[in-house]
C-alpha positions in Angstrom: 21.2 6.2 85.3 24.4 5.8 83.3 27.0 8.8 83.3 27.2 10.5 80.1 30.4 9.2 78.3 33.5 11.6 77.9 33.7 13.7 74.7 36.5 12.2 74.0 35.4 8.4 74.0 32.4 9.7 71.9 34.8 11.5 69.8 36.6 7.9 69.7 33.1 5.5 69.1 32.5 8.2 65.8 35.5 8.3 64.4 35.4 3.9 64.6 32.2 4.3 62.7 33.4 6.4 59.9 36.4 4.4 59.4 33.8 1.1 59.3 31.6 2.8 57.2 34.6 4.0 54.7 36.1 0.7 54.9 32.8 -0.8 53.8 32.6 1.1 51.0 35.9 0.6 50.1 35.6 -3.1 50.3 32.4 -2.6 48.3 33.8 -0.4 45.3 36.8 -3.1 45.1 34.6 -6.1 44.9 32.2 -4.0 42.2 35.7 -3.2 40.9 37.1 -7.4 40.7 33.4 -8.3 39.6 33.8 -5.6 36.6 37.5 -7.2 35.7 36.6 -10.7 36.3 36.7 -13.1 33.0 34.0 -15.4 35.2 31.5 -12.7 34.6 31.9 -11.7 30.7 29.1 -13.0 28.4 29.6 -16.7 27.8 26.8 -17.4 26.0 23.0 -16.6 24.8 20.2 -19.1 24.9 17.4 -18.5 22.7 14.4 -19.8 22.8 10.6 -19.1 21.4 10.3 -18.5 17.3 13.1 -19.8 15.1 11.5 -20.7 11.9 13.3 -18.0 10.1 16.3 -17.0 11.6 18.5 -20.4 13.5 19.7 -19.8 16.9 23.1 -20.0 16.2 22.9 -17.3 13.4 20.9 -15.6 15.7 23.9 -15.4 18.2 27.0 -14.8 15.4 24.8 -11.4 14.1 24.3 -9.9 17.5 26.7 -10.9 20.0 29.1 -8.5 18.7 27.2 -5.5 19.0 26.8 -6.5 22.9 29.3 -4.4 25.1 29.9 -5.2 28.9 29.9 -8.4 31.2 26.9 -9.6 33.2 26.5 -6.9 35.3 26.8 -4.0 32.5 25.6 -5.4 29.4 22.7 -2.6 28.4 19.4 -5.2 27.9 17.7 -2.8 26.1 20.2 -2.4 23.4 20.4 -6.5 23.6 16.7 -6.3 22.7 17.0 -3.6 20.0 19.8 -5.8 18.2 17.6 -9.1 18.7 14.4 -6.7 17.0 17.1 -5.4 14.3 17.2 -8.9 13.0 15.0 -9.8 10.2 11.8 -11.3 11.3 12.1 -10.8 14.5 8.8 -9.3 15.8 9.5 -9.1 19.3 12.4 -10.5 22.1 12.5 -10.6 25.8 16.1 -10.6 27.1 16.8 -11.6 30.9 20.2 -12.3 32.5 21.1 -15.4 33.9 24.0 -15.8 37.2 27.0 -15.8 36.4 27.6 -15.0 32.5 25.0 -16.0 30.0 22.0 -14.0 28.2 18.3 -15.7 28.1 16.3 -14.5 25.3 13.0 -15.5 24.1 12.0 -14.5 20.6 8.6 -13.8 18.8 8.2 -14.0 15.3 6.6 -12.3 12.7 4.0 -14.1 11.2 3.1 -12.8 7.4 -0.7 -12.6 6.4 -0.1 -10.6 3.5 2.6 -8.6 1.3 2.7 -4.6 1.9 2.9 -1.6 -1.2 4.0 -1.7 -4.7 5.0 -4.7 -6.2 8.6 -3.6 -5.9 8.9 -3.3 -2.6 9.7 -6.0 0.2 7.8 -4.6 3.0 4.8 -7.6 4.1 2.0 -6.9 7.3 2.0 -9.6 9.8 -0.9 -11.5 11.7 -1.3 -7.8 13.9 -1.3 -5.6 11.3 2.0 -4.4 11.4 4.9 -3.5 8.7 7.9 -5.2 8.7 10.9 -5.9 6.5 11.7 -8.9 5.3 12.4 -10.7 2.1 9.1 -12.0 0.9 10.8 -15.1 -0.7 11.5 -16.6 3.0 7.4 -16.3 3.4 5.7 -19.7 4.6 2.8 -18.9 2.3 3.7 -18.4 -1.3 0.1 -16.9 -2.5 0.0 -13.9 0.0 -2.5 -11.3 -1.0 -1.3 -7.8 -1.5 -2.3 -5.0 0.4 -1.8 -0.9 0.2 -3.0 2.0 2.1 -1.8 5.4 3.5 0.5 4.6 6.3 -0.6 3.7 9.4 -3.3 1.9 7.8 -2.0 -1.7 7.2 -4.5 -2.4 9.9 -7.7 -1.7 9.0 -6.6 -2.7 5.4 -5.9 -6.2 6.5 -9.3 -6.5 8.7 -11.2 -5.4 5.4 -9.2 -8.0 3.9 -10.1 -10.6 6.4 -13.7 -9.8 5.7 -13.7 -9.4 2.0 -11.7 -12.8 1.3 -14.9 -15.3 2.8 -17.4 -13.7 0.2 -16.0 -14.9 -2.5 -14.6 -18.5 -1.7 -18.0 -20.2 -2.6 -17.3 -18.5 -6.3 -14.0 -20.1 -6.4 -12.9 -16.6 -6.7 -10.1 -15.2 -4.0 -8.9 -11.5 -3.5 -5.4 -11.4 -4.3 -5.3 -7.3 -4.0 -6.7 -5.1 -1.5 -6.1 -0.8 -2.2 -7.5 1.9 0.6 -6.6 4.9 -1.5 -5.4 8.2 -0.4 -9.3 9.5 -0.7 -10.3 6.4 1.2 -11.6 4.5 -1.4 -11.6 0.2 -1.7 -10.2 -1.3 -5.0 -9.9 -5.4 -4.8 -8.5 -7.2 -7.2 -9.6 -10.9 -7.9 -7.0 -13.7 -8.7 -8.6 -13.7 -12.1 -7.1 -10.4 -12.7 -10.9 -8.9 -12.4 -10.6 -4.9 -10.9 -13.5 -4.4 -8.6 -14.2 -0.7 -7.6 -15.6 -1.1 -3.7 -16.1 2.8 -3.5 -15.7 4.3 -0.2 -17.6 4.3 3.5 -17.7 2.8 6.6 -16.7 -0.9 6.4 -20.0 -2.5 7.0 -21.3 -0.4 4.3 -18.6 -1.4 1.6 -18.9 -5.1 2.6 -22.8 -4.7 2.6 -22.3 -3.5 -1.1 -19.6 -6.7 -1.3 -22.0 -9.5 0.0 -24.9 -8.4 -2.4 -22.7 -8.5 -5.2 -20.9 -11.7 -4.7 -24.3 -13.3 -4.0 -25.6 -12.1 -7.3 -22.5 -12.6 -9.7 -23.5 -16.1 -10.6 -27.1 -15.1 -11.5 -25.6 -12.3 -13.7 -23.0 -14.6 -15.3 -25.3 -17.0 -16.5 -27.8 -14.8 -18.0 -24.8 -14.4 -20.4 -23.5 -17.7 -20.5 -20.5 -17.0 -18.5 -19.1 -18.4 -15.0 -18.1 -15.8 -12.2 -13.9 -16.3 -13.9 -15.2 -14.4 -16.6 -16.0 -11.0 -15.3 -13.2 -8.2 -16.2 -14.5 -5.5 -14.2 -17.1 -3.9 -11.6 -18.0 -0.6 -10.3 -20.3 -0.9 -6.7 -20.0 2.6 -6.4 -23.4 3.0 -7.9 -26.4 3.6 -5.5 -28.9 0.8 -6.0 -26.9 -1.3 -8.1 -23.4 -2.1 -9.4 -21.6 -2.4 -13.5 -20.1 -5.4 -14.7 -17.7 -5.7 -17.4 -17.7 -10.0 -18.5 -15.2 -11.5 -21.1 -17.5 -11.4 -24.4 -20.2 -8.9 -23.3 -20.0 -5.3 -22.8 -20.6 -3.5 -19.5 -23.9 -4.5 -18.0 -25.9 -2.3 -15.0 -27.2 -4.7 -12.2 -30.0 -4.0 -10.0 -29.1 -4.7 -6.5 -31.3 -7.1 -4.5 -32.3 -5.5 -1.3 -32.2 -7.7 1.7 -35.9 -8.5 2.5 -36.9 -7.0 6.2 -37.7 -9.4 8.8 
C-alpha cells in the first residue's frame, strides 16, 4: 500500500488546484471580457427572410436595427422579436443568431380577410381572426368586408362571416357588413346597401334562418316583379318566417319553407 503523503505536499497539490482553478476563471472572464469589446462580434447585419409583401427587407432593417443594443453574445432576442412584431404588418418573427455577428430572422405576415370597427378606424382581422393595425389602403384586396363585434370576438365574427358570404353568391348578392352586437345579435349588410336583421342564437340556428331566406328571396322578388338587388330590408327575427322591405313595395311577411324530413 502507498504511504499516505505529507500534510504538507497535500497542503502543496491544493493550493496548485486553486490557483489552476482561479487562473481558469480568470482566463475565462478575460476572454468573456475581449469577446464583449471585440468589433468582430457587434451586429453586422440581419437577414430576413419569410413575408415581405408589405414591409421590404431593407426597410425592415433601417426601422429596427437601432433599437437593438449589444453584440452577438448580448443582444436581447426577445426584444429583437418585439421590435420585428412592432412593425406594421408583421404578424409574427423568429429571430435566431448566426456565428460570428449577424441576426437571422424569418418573418410572418398578416394576411387581411376583412376590415375591423367603425368606418373611421384602421384596425383590419387577419386570416386567424386576429386584430391588427395597419393602414387599410396597403390591403391586397380592395373590397374587404367589414366586420364589428365586442372585443375578443373578431373570431367568431369572421367564421359567421365565412359562412354567411357562400349563401348569397348564387344571388349575385355579397355581404359587405357583418355586426355581432353587444346583446349578441347578427346585422349583415348586403353590397346593395340592403340591412338584414339575422337576430340572435347559436350559429347554426342564425345561418339555418340565413339559408332559408336566401333560398326563397328570388321567389319573393318575383311575385313583385323585382330581382333579389331590389330588396331594402329584412327582419329574420320572426319565428316561422321573415319581413322584407323591396324597392317599390311595402314590407311584405314571408312564410318560411320548412326543410322537408327525410
Amino acid at each position: 500500500m502507498n504511504a499516505a503523503l505529507p500534510l504538507d505536499v497535500k497542503l502543496m497539490n491544493v493550493t496548485a488546484s486553486l490557483l489552476f482553478t482561479v487562473f481558469g476563471l480568470l482566463l475565462a472572464a478575460a476572454l468573456g471580457w475581449w469577446a464583449l469589446r471585440h468589433p468582430l462580434f457587434a451586429i453586422g447585419g440581419i437577414t430576413v427572410q419569410g413575408d415581405v409583401t408589405h414591409n421590404s427587407a431593407p426597410t425592415l432593417r433601417a426601422n429596427v436595427a437601432p433599437r437593438l443594443a449589444g453584440n452577438f453574445f448580448t443582444v436581447d432576442l426577445q426584444r429583437a422579436r418585439a421590435a420585428f412584431e412592432a412593425v406594421p404588418w408583421v404578424r409574427q418573427a423568429v429571430v435566431r443568431r448566426e456565428f460570428p455577428n449577424r441576426l437571422r430572422v424569418v418573418l410572418q405576415e398578416h394576411r387581411a380577410e376583412a376590415l375591423w370597427g367603425a368606418e373611421a378606424e384602421s384596425r383590419l382581422v387577419n386570416n386567424f381572426g386576429e386584430v391588427f393595425e395597419a393602414n387599410a389602403g396597403d390591403a391586397e384586396q380592395d373590397d374587404l368586408p367589414r366586420l364589428a363585434g365586442p372585443d375578443g370576438e373578431s373570431a367568431q365574427v369572421l367564421a359567421m362571416y365565412r359562412a354567411l358570404h357562400p349563401l348569397f353568391t348564387p344571388l349575385d348578392l355579397s355581404v359587405s357588413q357583418l355586426t355581432l352586437t353587444g346583446r349578441g345579435s347578427w346585422v349583415m349588410v348586403l353590397d346593395t346597401g340592403a340591412t338584414v336583421e339575422l337576430g340572435r342564437g347559436s350559429q347554426e340556428e342564425v345561418l339555418a334562418r340565413s339559408q332559408r331566406f336566401a333560398q326563397t328571396l328570388t321567389q319573393v322578388t318575383a311575385k313583385y316583379s323585382r330581382r333579389p338587388e331590389a330588396l331594402l330590408s329584412a327582419d329574420l327575427r320572426h319565428g316561422d318566417g321573415y319581413a322584407v322591405k323591396l324597392r317599390g313595395v311595402g314590407t311584405t311577411d314571408v312564410q318560411a319553407q320548412k326543410e322537408p324530413r327525410k
